[in-house]
C-alpha positions as YAML, in Angstrom:
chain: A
units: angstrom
residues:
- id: 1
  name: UNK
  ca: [-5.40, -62.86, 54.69]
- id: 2
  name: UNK
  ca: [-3.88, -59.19, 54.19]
- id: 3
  name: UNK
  ca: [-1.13, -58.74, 56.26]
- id: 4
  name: UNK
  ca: [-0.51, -55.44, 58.39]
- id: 5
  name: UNK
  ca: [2.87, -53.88, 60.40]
- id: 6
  name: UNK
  ca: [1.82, -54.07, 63.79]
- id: 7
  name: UNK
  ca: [2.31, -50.59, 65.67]
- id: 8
  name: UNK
  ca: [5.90, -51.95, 67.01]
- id: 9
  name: UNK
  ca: [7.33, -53.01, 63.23]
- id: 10
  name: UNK
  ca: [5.47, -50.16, 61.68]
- id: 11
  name: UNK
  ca: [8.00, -47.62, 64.30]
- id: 12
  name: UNK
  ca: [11.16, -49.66, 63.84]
- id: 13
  name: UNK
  ca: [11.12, -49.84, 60.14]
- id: 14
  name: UNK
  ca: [9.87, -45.92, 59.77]
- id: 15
  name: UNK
  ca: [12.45, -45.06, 62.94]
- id: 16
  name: UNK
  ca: [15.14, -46.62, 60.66]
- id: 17
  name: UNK
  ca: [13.34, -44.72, 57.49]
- id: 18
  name: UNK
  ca: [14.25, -41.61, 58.73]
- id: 19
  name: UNK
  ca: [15.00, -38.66, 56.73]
- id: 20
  name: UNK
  ca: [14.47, -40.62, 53.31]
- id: 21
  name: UNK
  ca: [10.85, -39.89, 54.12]
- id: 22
  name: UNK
  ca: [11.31, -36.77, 52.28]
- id: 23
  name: UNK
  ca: [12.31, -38.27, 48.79]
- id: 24
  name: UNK
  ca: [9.16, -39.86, 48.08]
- id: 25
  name: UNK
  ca: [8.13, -35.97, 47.27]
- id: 26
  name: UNK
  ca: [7.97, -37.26, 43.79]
- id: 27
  name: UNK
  ca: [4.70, -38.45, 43.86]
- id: 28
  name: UNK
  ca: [3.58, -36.87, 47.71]
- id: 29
  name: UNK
  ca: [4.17, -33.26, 47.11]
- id: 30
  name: UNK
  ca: [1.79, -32.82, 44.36]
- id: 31
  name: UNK
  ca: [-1.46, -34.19, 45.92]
- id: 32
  name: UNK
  ca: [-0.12, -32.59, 49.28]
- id: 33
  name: UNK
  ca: [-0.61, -29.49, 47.77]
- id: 34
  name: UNK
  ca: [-3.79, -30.09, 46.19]
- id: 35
  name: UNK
  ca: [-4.95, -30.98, 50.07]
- id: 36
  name: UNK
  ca: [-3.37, -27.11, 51.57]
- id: 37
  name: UNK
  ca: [-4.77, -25.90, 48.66]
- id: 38
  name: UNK
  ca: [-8.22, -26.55, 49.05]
- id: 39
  name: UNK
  ca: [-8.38, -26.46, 52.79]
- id: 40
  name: UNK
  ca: [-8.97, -23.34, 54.88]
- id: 41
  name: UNK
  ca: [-5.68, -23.08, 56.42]
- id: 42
  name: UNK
  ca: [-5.93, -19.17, 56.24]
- id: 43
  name: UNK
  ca: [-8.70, -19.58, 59.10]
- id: 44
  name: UNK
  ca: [-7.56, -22.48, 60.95]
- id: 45
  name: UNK
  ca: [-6.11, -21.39, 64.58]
- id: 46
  name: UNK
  ca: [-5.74, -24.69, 65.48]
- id: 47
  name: UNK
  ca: [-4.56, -28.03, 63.48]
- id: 48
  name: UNK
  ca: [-3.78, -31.38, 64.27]
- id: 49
  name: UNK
  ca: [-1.74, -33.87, 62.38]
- id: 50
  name: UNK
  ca: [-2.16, -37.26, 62.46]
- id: 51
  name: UNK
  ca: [0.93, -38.98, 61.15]
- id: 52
  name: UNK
  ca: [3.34, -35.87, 60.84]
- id: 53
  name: UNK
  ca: [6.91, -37.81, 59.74]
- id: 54
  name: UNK
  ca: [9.45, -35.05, 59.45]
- id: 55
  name: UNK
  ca: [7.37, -32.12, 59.95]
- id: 56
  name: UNK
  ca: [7.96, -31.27, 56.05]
- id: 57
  name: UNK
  ca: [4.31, -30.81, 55.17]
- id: 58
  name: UNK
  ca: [3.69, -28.87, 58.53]
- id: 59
  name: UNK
  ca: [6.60, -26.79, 58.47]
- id: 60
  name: UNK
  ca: [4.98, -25.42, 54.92]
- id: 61
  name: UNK
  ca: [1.61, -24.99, 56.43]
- id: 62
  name: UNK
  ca: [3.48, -22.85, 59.16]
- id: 63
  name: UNK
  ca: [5.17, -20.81, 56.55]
- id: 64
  name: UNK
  ca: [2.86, -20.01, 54.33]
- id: 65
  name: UNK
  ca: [-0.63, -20.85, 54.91]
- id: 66
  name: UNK
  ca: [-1.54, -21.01, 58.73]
- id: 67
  name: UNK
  ca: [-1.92, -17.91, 60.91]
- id: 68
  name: UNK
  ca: [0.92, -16.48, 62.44]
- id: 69
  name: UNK
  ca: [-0.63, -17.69, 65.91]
- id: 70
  name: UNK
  ca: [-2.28, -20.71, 65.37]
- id: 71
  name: UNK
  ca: [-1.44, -23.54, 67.06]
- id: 72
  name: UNK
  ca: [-0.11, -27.07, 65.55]
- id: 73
  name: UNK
  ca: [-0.01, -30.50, 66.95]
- id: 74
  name: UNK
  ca: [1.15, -33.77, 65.56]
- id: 75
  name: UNK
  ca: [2.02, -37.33, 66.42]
- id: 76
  name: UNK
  ca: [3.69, -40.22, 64.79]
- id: 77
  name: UNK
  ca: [5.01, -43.82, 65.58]
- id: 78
  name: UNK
  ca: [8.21, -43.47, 64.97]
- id: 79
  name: UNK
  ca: [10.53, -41.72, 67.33]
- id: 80
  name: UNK
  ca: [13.44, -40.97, 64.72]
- id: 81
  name: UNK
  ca: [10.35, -39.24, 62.43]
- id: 82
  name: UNK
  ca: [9.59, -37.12, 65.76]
- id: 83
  name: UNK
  ca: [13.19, -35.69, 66.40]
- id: 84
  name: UNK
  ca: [13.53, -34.76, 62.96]
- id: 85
  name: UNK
  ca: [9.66, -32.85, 63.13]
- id: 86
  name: UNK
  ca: [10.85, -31.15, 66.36]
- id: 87
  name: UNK
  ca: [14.25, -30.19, 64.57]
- id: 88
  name: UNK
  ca: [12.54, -28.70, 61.86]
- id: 89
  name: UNK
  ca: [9.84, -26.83, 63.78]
- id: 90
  name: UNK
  ca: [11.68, -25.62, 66.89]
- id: 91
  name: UNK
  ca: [11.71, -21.90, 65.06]
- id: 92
  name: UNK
  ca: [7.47, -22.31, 66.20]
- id: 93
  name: UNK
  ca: [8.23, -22.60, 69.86]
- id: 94
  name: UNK
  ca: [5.60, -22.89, 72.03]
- id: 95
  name: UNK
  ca: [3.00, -22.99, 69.51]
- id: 96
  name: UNK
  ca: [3.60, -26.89, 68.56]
- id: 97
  name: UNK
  ca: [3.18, -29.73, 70.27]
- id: 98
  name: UNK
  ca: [4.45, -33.38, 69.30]
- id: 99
  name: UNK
  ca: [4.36, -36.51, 70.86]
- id: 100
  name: UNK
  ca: [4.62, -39.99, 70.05]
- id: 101
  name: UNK
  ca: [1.53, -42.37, 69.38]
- id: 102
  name: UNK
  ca: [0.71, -45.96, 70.27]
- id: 103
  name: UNK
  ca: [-1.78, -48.85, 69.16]
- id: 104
  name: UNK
  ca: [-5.03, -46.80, 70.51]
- id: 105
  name: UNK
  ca: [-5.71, -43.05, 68.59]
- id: 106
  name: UNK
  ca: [-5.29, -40.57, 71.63]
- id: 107
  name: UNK
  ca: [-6.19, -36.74, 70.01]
- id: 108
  name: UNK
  ca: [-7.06, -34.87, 73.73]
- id: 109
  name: UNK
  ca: [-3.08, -33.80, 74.07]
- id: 110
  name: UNK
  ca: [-3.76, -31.88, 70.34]
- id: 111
  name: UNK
  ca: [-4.91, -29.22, 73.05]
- id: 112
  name: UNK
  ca: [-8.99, -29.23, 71.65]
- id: 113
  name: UNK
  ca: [-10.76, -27.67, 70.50]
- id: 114
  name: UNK
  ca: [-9.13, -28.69, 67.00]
- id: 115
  name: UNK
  ca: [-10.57, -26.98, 64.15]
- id: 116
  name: UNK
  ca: [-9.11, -28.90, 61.48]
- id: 117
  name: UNK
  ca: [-7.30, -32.31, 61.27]
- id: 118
  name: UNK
  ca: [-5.18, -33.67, 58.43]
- id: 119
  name: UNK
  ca: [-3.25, -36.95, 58.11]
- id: 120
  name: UNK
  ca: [-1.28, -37.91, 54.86]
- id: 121
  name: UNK
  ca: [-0.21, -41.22, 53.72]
- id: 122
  name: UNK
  ca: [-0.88, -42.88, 56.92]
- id: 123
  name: UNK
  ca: [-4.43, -44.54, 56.96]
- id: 124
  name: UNK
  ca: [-3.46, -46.53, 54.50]
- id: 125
  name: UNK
  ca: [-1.23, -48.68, 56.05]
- id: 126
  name: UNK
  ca: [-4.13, -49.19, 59.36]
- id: 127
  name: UNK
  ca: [-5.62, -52.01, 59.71]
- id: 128
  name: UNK
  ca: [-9.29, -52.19, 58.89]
- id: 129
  name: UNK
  ca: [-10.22, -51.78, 62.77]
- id: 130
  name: UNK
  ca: [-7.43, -49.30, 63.79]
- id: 131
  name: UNK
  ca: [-8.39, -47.19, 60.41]
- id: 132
  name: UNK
  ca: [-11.80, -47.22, 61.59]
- id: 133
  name: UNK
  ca: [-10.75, -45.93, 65.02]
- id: 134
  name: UNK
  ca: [-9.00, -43.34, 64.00]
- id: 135
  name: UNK
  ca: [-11.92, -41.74, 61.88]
- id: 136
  name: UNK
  ca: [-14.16, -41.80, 64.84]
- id: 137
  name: UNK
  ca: [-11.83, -40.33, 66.84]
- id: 138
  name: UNK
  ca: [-11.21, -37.86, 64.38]
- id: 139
  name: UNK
  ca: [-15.01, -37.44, 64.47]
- id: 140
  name: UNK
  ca: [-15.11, -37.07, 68.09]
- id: 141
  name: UNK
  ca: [-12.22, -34.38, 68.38]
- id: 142
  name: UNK
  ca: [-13.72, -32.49, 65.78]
- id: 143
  name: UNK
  ca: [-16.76, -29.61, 66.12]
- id: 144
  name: UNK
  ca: [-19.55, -29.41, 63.66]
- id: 145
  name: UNK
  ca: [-18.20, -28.00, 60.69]
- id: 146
  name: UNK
  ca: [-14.78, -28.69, 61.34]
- id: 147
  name: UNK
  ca: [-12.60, -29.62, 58.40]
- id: 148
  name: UNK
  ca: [-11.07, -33.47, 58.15]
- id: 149
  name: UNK
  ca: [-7.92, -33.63, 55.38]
- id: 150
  name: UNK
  ca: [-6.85, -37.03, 54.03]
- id: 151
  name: UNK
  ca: [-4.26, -38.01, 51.67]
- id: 152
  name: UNK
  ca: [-3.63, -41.60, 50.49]
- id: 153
  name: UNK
  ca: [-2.35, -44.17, 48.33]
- id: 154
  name: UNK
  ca: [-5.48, -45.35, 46.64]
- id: 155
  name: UNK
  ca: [-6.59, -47.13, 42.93]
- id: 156
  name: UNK
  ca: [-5.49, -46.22, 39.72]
- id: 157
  name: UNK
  ca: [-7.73, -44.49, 36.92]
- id: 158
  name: UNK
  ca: [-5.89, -45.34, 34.06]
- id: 159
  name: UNK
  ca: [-3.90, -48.18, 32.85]
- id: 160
  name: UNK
  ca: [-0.47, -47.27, 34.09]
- id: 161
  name: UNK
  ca: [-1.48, -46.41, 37.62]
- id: 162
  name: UNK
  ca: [-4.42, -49.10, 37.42]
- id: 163
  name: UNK
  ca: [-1.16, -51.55, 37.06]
- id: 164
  name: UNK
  ca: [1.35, -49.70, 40.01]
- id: 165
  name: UNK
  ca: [-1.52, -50.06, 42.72]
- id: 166
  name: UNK
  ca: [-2.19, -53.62, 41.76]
- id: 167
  name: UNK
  ca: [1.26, -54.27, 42.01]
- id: 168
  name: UNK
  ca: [1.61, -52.48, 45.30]
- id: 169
  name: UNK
  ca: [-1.12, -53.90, 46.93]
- id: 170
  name: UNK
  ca: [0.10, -57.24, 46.20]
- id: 171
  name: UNK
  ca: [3.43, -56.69, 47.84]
- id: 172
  name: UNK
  ca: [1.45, -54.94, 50.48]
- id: 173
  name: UNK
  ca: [-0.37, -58.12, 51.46]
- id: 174
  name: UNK
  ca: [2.28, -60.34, 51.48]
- id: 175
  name: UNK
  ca: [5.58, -58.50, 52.01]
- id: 176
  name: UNK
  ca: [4.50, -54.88, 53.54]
- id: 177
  name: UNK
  ca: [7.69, -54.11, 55.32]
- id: 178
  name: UNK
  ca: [8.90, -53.94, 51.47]
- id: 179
  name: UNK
  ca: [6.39, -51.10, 51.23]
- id: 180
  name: UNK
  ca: [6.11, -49.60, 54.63]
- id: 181
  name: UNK
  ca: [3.39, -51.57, 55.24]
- id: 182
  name: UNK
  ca: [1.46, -49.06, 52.46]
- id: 183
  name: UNK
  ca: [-1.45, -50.15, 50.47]
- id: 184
  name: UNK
  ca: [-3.96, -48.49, 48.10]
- id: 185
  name: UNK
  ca: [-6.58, -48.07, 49.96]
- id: 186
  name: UNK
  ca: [-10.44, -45.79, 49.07]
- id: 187
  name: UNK
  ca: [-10.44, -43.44, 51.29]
- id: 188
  name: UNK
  ca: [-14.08, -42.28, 50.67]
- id: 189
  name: UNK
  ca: [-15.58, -45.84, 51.42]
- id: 190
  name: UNK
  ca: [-14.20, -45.63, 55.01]
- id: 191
  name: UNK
  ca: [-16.21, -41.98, 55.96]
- id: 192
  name: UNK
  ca: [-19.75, -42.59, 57.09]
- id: 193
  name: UNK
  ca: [-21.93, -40.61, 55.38]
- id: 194
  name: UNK
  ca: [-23.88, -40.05, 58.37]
- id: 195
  name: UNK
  ca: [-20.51, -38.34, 60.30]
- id: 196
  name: UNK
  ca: [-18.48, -36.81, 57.46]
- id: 197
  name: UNK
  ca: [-19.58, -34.34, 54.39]
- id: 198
  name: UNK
  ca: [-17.11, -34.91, 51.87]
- id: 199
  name: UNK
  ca: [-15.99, -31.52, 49.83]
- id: 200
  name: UNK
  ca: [-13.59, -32.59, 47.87]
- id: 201
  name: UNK
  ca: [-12.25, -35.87, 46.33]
- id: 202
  name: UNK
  ca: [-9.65, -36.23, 43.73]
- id: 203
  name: UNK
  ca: [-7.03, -38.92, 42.46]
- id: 204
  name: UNK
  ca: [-3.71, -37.11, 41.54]
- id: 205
  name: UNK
  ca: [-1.26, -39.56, 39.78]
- id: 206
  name: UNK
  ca: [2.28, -38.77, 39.62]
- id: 207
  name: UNK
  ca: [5.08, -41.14, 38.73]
- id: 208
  name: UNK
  ca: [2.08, -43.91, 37.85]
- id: 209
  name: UNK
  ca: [1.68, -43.72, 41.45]
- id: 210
  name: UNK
  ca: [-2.04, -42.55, 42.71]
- id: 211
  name: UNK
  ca: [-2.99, -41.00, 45.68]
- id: 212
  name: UNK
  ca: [-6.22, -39.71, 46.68]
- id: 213
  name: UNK
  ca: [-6.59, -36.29, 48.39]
- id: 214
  name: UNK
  ca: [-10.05, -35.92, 49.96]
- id: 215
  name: UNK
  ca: [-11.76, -33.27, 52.16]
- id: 216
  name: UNK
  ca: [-14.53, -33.49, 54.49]
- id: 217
  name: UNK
  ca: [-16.67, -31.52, 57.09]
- id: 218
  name: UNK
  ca: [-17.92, -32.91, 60.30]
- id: 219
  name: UNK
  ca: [-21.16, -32.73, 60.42]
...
């Protein structure tokens, strides 16, 4: 049986993580900005951030893409990853809000409505039944139309990155505090078709490593 960090080792090992968050740009940064550059940020007064580590990705939104008033919110386990997200986007005042999550996906403090919701490189190291959780709650924060933005490890498409996720998921299962508790994961099998529109769904490999950047609408 696949083995997941519970909520408790998934904050100690990311509290003691810390800044070194940032060096896995590498591979991150390029399907991170596949994800802001397919999304509507231009129109988005309000986003919410599942999962926001350092603030790094946010604090580029901010600069560049959002509106000079619109209003960001984000939450993550770990509490070092959450002083060094309110360090880096204190210039924002009041317009952010952070706060730190637990075992049960809680978006009403994102102050709704939310009109778009990203979360990168954090699904896939849920649990099947927490993952699925935090896709309906996604669901259920969202209004029709609104825009969902997910980045992941996921599968390789060729035979370098076929091999790295193979790899990775088997360290995953049985050692994944050696990984974060990561996994490559598909991140269009887990949106029901029913709920979600998807947009836009790519694999960017960088570094052999793949990651999946996908868009959807509520609908």
């Amino acid at each position: 049986m696949a083995r997941f960090l519970s909520s408790a080792e998934a904050a100690q090992f990311y509290d003691g993580f810390g800044a070194k968050q940032d060096k896995q740009g590498f591979y991150e940064d390029a399907p991170l900005a596949a994800l802001a550059q397919h999304l509507p940020l231009e129109d988005t007064p309000s986003l919410f951030e599942f999962g926001c580590g350092t603030g790094r990705f946010a604090r580029g939104l901010l600069d560049d893409r959002l509106p000079r008033d619109a209003r960001y919110a984000g939450c993550d386990v770990s509490k070092t990853m959450l002083g060094l997200a309110q360090a880096r986007l204190c210039p924002f005042g009041s317009r952010i809000t952070l706060w730190q999550s637990d075992e049960k996906p809680d978006f009403s403090r994102a102050n709704p409505p939310v009109d778009l919701i990203v979360s990168c490189y954090v699904l896939d190291l849920l649990p099947p039944d927490l993952r699925a959780a935090v896709l309906a709650e996604c669901a259920r924060a969202l209004p029709h139309g609104g825009h969902l933005g997910l980045v992941s490890l996921t599968w390789g498409n060729g035979p370098a990155s076929w091999l790295t996720s193979r790899l990775w998921s088997l360290i995953a299962r049985y050692a994944p505090r050696l990984v974060g508790g990561c996994r490559p994961i598909s991140l269009a099998a887990h949106l029901d078709a029913n709920t979600w529109n998807i947009v836009y769904d790519k694999v960017i490999t960088r570094w052999t490593i793949p990651s999946e950047v996908l868009i959807a609408t509520r609908r």
